[in-house]
N, C-alpha and C positions, 0 to 999 in steps of 0.2 A: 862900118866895119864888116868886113865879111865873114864869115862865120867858116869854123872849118867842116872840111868834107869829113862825113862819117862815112869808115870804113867799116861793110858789113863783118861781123866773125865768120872764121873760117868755117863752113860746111860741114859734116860729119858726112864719112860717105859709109853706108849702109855695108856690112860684112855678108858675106856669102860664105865663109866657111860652116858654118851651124848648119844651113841648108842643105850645105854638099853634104856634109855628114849623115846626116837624115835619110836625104835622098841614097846615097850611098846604101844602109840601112834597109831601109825598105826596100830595093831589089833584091836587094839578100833574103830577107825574109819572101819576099812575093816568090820567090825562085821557090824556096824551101817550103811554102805552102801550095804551090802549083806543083811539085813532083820532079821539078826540075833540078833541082837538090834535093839531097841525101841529108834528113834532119841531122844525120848523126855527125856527117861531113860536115856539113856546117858548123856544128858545134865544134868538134875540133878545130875547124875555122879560127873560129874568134878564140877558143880558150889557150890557141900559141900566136897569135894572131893581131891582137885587139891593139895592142900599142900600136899598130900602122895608122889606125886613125885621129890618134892624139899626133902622132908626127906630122900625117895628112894637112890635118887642123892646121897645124900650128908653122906649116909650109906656107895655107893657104895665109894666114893672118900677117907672118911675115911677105908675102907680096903683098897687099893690100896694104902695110902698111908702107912701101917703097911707093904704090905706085900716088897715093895719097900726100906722100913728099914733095911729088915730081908736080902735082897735080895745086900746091899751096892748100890742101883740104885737111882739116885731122881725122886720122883714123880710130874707126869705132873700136871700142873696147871690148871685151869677151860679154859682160852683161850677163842679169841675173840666170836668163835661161840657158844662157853659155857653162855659167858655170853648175848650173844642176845637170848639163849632158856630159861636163868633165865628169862628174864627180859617179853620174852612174855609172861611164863608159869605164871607168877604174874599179868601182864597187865589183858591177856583173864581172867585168874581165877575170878581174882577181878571183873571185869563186870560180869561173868558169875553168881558170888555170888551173888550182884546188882538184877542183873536180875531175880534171881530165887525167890528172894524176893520181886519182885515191885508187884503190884496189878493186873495184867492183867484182871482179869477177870473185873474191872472196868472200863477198857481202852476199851475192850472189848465190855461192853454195851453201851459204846459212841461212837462206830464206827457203820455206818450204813452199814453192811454188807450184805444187799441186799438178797432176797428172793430164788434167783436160782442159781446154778452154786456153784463153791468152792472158798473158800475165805482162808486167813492166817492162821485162826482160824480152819479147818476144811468145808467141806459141809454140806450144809443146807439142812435138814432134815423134811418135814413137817407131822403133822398129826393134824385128828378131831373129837375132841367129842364133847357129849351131855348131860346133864343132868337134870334133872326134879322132885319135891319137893315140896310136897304141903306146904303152906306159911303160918303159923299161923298169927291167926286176931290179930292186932295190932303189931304183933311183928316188928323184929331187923333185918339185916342183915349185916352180917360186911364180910370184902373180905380183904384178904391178896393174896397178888402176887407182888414175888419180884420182877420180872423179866414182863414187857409187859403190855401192855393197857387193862383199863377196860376203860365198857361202858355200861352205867345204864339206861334204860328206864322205862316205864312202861307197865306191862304189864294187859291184858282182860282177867285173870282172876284171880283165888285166889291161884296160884304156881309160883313156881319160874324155869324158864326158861335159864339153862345157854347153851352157844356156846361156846366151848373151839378148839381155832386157834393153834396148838405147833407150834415152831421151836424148832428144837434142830441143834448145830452144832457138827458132832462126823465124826471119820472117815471113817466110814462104814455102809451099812442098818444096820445088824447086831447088830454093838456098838450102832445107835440109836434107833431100836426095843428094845434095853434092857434096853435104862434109859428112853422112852416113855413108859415103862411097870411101870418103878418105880417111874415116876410121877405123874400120874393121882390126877385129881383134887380131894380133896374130900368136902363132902357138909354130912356136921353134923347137928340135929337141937338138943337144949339143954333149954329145958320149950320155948320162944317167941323168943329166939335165934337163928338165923340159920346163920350157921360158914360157907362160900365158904374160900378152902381155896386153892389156885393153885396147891402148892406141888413145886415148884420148885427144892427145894432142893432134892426132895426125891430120888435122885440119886448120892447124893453126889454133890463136886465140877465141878459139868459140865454144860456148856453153854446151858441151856435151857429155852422161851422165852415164855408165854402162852398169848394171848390175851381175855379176855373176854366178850361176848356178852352177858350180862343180864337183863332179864324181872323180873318183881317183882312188886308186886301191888302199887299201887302209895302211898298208906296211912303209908308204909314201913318206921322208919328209917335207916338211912344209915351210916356205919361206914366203909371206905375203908382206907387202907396204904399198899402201894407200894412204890417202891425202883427205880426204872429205867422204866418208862411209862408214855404216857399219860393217863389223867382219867376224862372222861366227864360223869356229869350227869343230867337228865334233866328230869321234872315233879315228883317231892316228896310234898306228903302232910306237911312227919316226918322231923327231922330236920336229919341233912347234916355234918357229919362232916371227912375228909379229912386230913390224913398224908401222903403229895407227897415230892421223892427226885428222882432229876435230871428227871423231865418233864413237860408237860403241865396241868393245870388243869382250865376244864372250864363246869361252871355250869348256869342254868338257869331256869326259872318257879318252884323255890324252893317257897313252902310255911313256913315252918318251918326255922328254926336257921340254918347256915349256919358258921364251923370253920372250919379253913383254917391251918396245921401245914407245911409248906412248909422250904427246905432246894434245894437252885439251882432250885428251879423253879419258875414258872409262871403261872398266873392266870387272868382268864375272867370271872365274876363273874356279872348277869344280872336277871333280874325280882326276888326280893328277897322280897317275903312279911312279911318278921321278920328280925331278926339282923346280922350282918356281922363281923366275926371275924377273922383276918390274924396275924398269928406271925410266927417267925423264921427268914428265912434267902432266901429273894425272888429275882427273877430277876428283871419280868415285873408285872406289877400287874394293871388290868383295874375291877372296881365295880363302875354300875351306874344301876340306878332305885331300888333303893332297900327301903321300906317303916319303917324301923327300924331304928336302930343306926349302925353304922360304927365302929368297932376298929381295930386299925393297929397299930401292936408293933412286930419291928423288925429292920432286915438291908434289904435296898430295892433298889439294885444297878444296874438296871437301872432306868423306872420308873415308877410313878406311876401317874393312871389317874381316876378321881371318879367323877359322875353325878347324881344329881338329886337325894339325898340322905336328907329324908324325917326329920331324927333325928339326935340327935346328933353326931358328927363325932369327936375321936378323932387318936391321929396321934402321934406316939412317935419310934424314929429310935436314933443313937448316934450323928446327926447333927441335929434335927428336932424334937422340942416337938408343937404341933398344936391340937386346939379343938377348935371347934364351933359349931352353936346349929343349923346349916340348912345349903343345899348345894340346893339351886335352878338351877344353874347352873352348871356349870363342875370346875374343876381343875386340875391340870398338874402340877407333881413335877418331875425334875429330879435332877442330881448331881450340876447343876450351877443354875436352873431357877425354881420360883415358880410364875405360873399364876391361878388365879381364876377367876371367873364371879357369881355374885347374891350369895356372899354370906352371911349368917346371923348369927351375934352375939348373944352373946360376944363371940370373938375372939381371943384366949390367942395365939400367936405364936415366938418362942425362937429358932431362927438359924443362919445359920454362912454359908458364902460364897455364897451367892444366890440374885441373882436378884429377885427382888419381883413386880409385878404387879397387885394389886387385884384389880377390877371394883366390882362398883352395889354393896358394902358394907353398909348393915345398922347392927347398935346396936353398942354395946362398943369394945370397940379397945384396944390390950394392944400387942404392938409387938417391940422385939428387933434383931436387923440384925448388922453384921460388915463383912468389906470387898463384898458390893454389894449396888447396889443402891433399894430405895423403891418408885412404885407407889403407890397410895394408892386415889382411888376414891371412895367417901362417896353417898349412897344412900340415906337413914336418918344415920344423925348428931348423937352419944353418946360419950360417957367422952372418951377421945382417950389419950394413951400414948404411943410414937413413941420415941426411941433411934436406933440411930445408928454411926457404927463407920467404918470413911475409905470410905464413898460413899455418893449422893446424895438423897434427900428424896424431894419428891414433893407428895403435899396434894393438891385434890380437893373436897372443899366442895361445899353442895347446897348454889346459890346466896343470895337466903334471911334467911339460919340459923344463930342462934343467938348463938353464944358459946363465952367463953372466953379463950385466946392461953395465955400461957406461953411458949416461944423457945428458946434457946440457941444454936447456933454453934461457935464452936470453930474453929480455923482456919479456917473460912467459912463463908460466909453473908447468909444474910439472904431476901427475895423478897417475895412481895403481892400483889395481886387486891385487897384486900380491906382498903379503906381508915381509916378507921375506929383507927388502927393497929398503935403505934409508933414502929418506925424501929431505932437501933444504930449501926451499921454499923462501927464504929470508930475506935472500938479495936482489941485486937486479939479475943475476944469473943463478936461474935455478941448478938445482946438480940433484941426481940419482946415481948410487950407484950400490952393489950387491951382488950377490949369489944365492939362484934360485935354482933346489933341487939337485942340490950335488954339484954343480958346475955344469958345462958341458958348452955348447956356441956362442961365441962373443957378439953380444949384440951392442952396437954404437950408434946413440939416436942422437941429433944436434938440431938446434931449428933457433932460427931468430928470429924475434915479432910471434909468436906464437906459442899455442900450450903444447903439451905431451903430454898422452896419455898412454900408458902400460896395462891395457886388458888382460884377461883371460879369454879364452877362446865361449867361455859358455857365457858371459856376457855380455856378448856381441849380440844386437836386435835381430831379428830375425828380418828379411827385408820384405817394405810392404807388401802387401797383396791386393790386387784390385777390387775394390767393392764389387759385391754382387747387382748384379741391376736388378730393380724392382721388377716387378709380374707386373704386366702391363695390363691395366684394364681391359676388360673387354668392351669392343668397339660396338658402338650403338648398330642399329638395320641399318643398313644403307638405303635411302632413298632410291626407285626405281630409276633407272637412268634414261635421260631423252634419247632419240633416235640420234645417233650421230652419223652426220654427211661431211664427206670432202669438199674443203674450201676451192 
């Protein structure tokens, strides 16, 4: 019997795509370590790029698998190492996409990369101009620079004075001589107008910082916006007005109007003989002495602190609607706590989450709070109406004003020094109500979840005061000291 013929299994023929890929790869890279490419080019390369070699691939795998048909052979499958180069060629690509997309050059101006030496970004580059401009009487000056600090004085005589600081960050003197060629500030004047205008851009997308030092007669108004700098000015007759993002702004000895468009920044804001205007979206924010009226309309996340503000003040953010008609004293808002001192009514205030402390309060009262407790000490006595809900509320009035209370708490009692006062205590809703001293301002206190308390003004604590620090020993001889050398 003859046995049958064994036919060998079909061949596996060996793929060449994985290789090409590689190989592909590596002259890419060998280019971009030889100088021959542009690291940076490259990356951009691959990060819009990168899916060619998955199509590459998979061109290659589909011929091999035809020719492998033609040929009665099976063809080889992708395999383990196959697919750990799919999987990083997708990983890196995708970040590298990510990446080529994120914002760098914002990142950028938030890193303090320091004036000497080379940094991530490139080395830093400096250079300095000058320029000079006779200043029309009465006119305008406005300044744009996206990029770096201005700094407003005034100057003795009737032109305008600028000092321009660059940095630029590039990779070479060369690259940076040619976008310092194509930045230069420029200073336009158009009828009482006169335009500084940094240039930042004028080189395109490249990291260039300009600082400005300008003189300019005091009686000037003043229009600056920038983008990434601090910006101080200080001694303007004209009024003031200010578009900062991401830095400091801090003004003083303004005669005129003073607005504020602020986005991520902060402000110090001092001797203001006319009005104060802040909106948008601030960190820190301090205005005191200012002989005007006050307006604050915004988000103000950390906080904010105001002094001795002449006129009306008022105060509007998404947790915090506040106005009153005089600030004698200071006040202090932040995210959990609002403290005041001396100040004067009427006092509309409507917030949420906040411990409240106000001293030295005269005129009418109209304030609602939940989830925080309320002090509330009364200088002169007016019609007060006081809700709250979730905390306690304590009122001090003066010992011998005359007003009449209506109080209600709800799951909460209610306590007084003056006699005067029936208290019901019995239910779940407390109730006070009376006339104290002849009659005279209707006061209405409501609170639920919480007590009420009806002081007199002389039984308020006095507020702490900081311990004395101890005398501090006296310090033993000092041992004589070794010779000390430079390391």
């Amino acid at each position: 019997m003859v046995s049958p013929v064994q036919v060998p299994p079909p061949r596996y023929r060996r793929s060449l795509s994985g290789p090409v890929v590689l190989i592909a790869l590596g002259v890419l890279f060998l280019l971009g370590t030889m100088g021959v490419l542009d690291w940076r080019h490259l990356g951009h390369w691959f990060a819009n790029y990168w899916p060619l070699l998955l199509i590459v691939w998979g061109v290659l795998k589909l011929v091999e698998y035809q020719q492998a048909q033609r040929q009665g052979t099976r063809a080889s499958g992708i395999g383990a190492g196959g697919v750990f180069l799919v999987i990083f060629i997708i990983i890196f690509g995708l970040i590298a996409t990510h990446a080529s997309r994120f914002h760098w050059e914002q990142l950028r101006d938030q890193i303090d990369i320091g004036d000497d030496g080379d940094s991530f970004f490139g080395s830093k580059y400096n250079f300095d101009d000058q320029l000079t401009q006779t200043f029309p009487a009465g006119g305008t000056l406005r300044i744009n620079d996206t990029r770096g600090a201005v700094n407003v004085i005034a100057s003795q005589d009737d032109q305008i004075h600028v000092v321009v600081h660059k940095r630029i960050s590039a990779e070479s003197q060369t690259e940076a001589d040619k976008w310092n060629a194509g930045t230069k500030p420029q200073l336009t004047v158009s009828g009482n107008v006169v335009t500084l205008n940094a240039n930042n851009q004028g080189a395109g997308d490249h990291w260039v910082a300009e600082d400005l030092d300008i003189s300019v007669p005091r009686k000037a108004a003043v229009v600056a916006s920038t983008r990434y700098g601090d910006v101080s000015i200080t001694g303007r007759e004209g009024n003031l007005e200010i578009t900062s993002q991401h830095g400091d702004v801090n003004t003083t000895d303004i005669n005129g109007k003073v607005s504020l468009n602020l986005d991520h920044s902060s402000a110090r804001i001092s001797q203001i003989a006319s009005d104060v205007s802040i909106t948008g979206r601030a960190n820190d924010v301090s205005v005191e002495d200012v002989k005007g009226a006050a307006h604050l309309d915004g988000e103000f996340m950390e906080s904010v602190k105001l002094a001795k503000i002449s006129q009306p003040v008022t105060f509007k953010s998404s947790r915090t609607n506040m106005d009153f008609s005089r600030l004698d004293g200071d006040l202090d808002l932040d995210s959990g706590d609002l403290q005041a001192s001396d100040l004067i009514g009427p006092l509309r205030l409507n917030t949420r989450s906040k411990d409240i402390r106000l001293t030295g309060v005269s005129g009418d009262v109209r304030m609602e709070d939940e989830n925080g407790s309320v002090e509330l000490r009364m200088n002169k006595l007016g019609s007060m109406q006081v809700e709250n809900h979730k905390g306690d509320i304590q009122l001090y009035l003066p010992d011998k004003a005359g007003f009449q209370l209506d109080a209600h708490a709800r799951n909460g009692e209610i306590e007084t020094d003056f006699d005067q006062l029936k208290i019901d205590n019995s239910n779940d809703q407390a109730i006070a109500t009376g006339t104290v001293g002849g009659g005279g301002p209707h006061v209405v206190v409501s609170n639920e979840h919480g007590t009420i308390e009806i002081r007199k003004a002389s039984a308020a604590p006095e507020p702490p005061t900081p311990p004395k620090a101890p005398k501090a020993p006296r310090a033993p001889a000092a041992p004589k000291a070794p010779q000390v050398t430079e390391n």
